[in-house]
C-alpha positions in Angstrom: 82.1 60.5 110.5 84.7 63.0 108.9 83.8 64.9 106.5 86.2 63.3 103.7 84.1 60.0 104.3 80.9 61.8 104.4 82.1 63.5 100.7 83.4 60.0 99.4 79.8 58.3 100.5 77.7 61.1 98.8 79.1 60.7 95.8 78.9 56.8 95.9 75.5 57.5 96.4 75.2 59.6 93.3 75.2 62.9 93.8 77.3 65.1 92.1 80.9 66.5 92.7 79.9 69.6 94.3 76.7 68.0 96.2 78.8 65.2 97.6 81.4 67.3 99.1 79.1 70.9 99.9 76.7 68.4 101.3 79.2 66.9 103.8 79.1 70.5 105.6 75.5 70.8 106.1 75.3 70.5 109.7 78.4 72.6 110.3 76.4 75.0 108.2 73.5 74.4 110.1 71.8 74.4 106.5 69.6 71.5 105.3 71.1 68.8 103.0 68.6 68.9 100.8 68.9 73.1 100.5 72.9 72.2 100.0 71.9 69.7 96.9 69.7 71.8 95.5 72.3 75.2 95.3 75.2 72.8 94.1 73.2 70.6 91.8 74.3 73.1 88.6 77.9 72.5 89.5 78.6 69.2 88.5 80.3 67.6 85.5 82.5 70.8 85.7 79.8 73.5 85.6 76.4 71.5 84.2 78.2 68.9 82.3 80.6 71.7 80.3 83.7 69.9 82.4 85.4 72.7 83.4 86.0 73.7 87.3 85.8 70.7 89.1 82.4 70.5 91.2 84.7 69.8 94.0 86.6 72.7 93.6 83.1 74.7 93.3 82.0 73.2 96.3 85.2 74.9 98.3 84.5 77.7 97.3 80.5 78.0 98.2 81.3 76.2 101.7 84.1 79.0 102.0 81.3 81.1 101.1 78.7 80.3 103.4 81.1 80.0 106.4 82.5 83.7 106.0 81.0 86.2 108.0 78.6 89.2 106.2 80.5 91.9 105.1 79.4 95.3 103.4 80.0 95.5 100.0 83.1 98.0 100.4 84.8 96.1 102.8 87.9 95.4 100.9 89.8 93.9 103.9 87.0 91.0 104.7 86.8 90.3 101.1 90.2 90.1 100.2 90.4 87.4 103.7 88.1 85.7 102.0 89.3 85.8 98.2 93.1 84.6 100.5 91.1 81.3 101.6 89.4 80.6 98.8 92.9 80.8 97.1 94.5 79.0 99.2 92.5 76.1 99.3 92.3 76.0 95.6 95.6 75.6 95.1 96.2 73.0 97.9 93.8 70.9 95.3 95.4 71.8 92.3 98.9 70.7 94.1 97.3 67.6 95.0 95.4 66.8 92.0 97.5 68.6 89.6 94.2 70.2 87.9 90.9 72.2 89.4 89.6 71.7 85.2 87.1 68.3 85.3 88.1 67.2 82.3 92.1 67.2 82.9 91.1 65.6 86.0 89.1 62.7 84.1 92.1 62.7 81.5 94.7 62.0 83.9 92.3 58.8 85.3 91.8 57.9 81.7 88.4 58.7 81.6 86.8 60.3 78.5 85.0 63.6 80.0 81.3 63.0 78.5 79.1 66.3 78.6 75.7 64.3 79.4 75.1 62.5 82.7 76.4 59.2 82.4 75.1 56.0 84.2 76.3 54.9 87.3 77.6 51.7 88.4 80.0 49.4 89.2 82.2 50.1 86.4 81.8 53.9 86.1 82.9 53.6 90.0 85.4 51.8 89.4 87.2 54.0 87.1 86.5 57.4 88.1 89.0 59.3 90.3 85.7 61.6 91.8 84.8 60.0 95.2 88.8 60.5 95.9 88.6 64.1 94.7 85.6 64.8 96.1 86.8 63.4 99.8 90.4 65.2 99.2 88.5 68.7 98.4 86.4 67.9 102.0 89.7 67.2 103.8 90.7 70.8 102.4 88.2 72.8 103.7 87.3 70.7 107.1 91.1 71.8 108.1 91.1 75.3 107.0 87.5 76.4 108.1 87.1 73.7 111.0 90.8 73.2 111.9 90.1 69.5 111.8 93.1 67.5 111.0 93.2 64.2 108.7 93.8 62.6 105.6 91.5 62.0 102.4 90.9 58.2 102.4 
């Protein structure tokens, strides 16, 4: 299963933003899902509900993260490599997308960006634009960090 599909069918399961797409790397991270959940559970609704960065942008940059090699704390040269992919990356979703803020994002689908947890179902499906961001933003890093090649469905 790619990892766009794997993204999209977290979050139809519920999770989060950041969850459903970090999660979709757990076994390339050789980390386990439910450690993945738990360190990206604080990063949906755009930062704990306060709609900012997009919890799939958040979850491009801790993948990015936890893929990068160790490197000392002085090593300007690997950090700015990975500060470069991070940047990249981000900005491939924000051309895509046109926003890496939650709430724009919801905007632009004509959602009203609540603050609390709303319920899931069919409707709230329905209308948010999140499994599709969340799948695009796995796309994003599967190519970069994984050099695997196909679309967001």
């Amino acid at each position: 299963m790619k990892h766009c599909d794997k993204a999209r069918a977290n979050f139809m399961r519920g999770y989060n933003c950041a969850q459903a797409t970090a999660a979709a790397f757990a076994s390339d991270l050789d980390i386990e899902v439910a450690t993945i959940l738990k360190m990206t559970a604080g990063f949906g609704g755009g930062m704990g509900g306060l709609r900012e960065t997009c919890g799939a942008v958040s979850a491009i940059v801790f993948v990015a993260g936890l893929h990068a090699e160790s490197y000392a704390p002085g090593d300007r040269a690997a950090k700015k490599a990975l500060y470069d992919l991070v940047k990249r990356m981000v900005r491939e979703f924000l051309e895509r997308h046109g926003s890496i803020c939650c709430s724009d994002l919801l905007k632009m689908a004509s959602c009203l960006p609540e603050p609390e947890p709303v319920q899931r179902n069919a409707e709230y499906y329905a209308v948010r634009p999140c499994a599709g961001l969340v799948a695009s933003a796995a796309e994003i890093v599967s190519r970069n960090l994984w050099g695997e090649s196909h679309t967001a469905g």
